[in-house]
C-alpha positions, 0 to 999 in steps of 0.5 A: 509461489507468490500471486501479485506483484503489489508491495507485499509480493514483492517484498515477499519475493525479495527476502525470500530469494535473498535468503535462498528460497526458489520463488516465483512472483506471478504479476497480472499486469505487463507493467506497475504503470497504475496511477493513483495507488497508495505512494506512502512509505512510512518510517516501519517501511524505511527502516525494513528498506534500511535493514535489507541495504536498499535505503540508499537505491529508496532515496536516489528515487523521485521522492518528497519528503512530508514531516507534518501532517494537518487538517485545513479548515475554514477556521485554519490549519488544525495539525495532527502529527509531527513525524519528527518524533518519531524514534529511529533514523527515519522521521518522515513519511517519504512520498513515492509513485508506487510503480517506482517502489515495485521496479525497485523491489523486483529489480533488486529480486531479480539480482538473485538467481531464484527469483523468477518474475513471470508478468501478464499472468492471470490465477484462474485456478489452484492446484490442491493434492491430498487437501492442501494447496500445492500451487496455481493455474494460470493464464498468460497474455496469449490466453494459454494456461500454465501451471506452478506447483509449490510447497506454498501458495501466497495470495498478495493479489489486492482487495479482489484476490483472485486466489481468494476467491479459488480458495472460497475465503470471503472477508468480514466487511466494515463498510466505509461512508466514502468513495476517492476520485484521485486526479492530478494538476500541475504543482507552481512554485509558491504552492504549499509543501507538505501534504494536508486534508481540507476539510469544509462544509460537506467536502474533503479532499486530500492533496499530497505534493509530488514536486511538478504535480498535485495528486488530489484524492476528492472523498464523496459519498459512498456511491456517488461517482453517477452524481458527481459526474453528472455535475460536470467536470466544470462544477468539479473543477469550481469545487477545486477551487473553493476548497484550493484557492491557489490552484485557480486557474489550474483546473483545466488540466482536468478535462475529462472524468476518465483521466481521474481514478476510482476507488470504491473504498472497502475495509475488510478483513479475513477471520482465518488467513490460511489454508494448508499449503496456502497464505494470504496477506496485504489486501487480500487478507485485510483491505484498508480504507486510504485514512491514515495512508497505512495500506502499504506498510501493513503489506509490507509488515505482513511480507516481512513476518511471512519471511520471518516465519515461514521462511526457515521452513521454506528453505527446508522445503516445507510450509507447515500449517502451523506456521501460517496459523502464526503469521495470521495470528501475529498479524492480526493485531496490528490490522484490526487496531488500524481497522478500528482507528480507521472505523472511528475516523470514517464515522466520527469526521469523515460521515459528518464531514460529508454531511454536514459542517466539519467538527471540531477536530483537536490540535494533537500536536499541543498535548504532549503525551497524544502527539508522540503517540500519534507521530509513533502510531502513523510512522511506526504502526503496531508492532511493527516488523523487522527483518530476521531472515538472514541473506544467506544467496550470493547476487548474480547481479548488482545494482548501479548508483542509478538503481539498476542491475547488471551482471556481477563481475565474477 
């Protein structure tokens, strides 16, 4: 039983069921229709696309390709990774609304006849036996409780983990100087292509092409939505345009604060990642800060060693401790060195930056040796995962070339 439908549940869900293991997907929401989530999916993510036969369904999806990665300042572009270095086939980071990416995953689930997806479903509660987890309680949209009972328990449900908190696991917090009002404006021709960070005196703002519209992330201080808004939308807008002069002229299409989303930025993570009977992985083990864009694909990684891991022993009915101990272990290092190179950039450019004048930031590109290691370090990431667990259950429904399922032909 896997809680959350985010990018680590339902990849989870996915290989799991692919591979036979009778799993259900519990998701809070009706829907994936949330704006203003992480839309990166980067070269580890493509390839574990490519290796379970979903890249060509990935690709036929509304996407934007980004090769370039640069910081614009008041002195000019300053880049920072060219992702064409990176080794494989994939070479770009790919742009996706990541409601898109989640229909794609639980749709492809849903071709194997034991994945269950069960939607508006609240944990309220876990079902422990003979000290260890065995399941959840649940609540549906009509406010009736259900239980499920399973051998495990997976916690993929986000930074404020409902599960975690039955569990009574707390993570270790890091703290972060910013807070992200996302928002979008309409995209002209002409405009730039690739994404970038426009980094001036005391504001920075990240704006990442999604082909008919900009989706803008405004950093502020940590705290300071009440002192932003009581500005005004107007003065946001100005703002806008200072930083994005090509954008004059499209700010009104920022009308009201309440069509912009809040993301009180966290950066933590869980020193033990499981109980018996009970994992947890994505955000609800290790919340990310939004630098680097990485969120995902350390989800997605944590999914794909769970399935390595655990699921031969799945398939035989068991969850034994100690191989969750050794997905917590094999995933923790790649989570505390992005965590740790997220923390410098927090308090080396980004504290500053909202203080003050922009530093000096180093054209990476020009050295040699760092822009292969960045290219690799923000397409690849730490050790990254590839799947393992072999598809072994037939489809009971196959996928058209628009990307959706229908019955298998017997």
């Amino acid at each position: 039983m896997i809680a959350g439908g985010g990018p680590a549940g339902a990849m989870l869900a996915l290989l799991l069921a692919r591979a036979g293991v009778d799993v259900t997907l519990l998701e809070k929401h009706g829907d994936f229709l949330r704006d203003f989530r992480g839309d990166t999916i980067h070269p580890s993510t493509l390839q574990v696309l490519d290796e379970i036969g979903l890249s060509e369904a990935f690709h036929r999806l509304p996407h934007h390709k980004a090769y370039l990665m640069s910081v614009l300042t008041d002195d000019g572009e300053v880049p920072i990774a060219d992702l064409r270095r990176v080794p494989g086939k994939y070479q770009y980071i790919a742009f996706v609304p990541q409601w898109d990416f989640l229909d794609l995953l639980t749709r492809e689930a849903s071709a194997y006849p034991r994945f269950h997806l069960v939607m508006n479903a609240t944990v309220v509660d876990l079902i422990r036996r003979d000290g260890a987890i065995r399941g959840v309680r649940y609540r549906d949209e009509r406010g009736e409780e259900h239980e499920i009972r399973a051998v495990l328990t997976v916690a993929a449900d986000g930074r404020h983990s409902d599960v975690r908190r039955a569990a009574g696991l707390t993570p270790k917090r890091f703290g972060a100087p910013m807070d992200v009002l996302w928002f979008r404006l309409p995209r002209a021709e002409g405009d730039p292509e690739q994404p970038f960070l426009r980094a001036s005196t005391g504001r920075l703002m990240v704006a990442i092409n999604r082909d008919t519209y900009w989706q803008l992330a405004y950093l502020i201080p940590k705290g300071g939505f009440a002192a932003l808004e009581a500005q005004g939308v107007d003065a946001l807008r100005r703002e806008v345009e200072r930083l994005l002069p090509f954008l004059a002229g499209r700010t009104g299409g920022l009308r009201r604060f309440d069509e912009a989303g809040r993301l009180s930025v966290e950066l933590n993570r869980l020193t033990r990642w499981h109980l018996p009977g009970l994992l947890l992985i994505g955000d609800a083990a290790h919340a990310m800060s939004p630098v680097f864009g990485v969120g995902i694909n350390l989800a997605v990684q944590d999914a794909v060693a769970t399935a390595n891991i655990v699921g031969p022993a799945l398939l035989r009915g068991r969850a034994p401790t100690a191989a969750l101990a050794r997905v917590g272990r094999r995933r923790k290092v790649p989570t505390a060195v992005v965590q740790t190179a997220q923390r410098v950039v927090q308090e080396r450019l980004i504290r500053p930056a909202l203080a003050g004048p922009v530093a000096r930031i180093p054209a990476l590109t020009r050295v040699p040796v760092a822009r292969s290691l960045v290219a690799r370090f923000l397409g690849l990431g730490v050790l990254p995962e590839h799947v393992r667990l072999p598809l072994r259950e037939k489809r009971s429904q196959q996928m058209d070339r628009k990307g959706t399922t229908r019955d298998a032909v017997q």
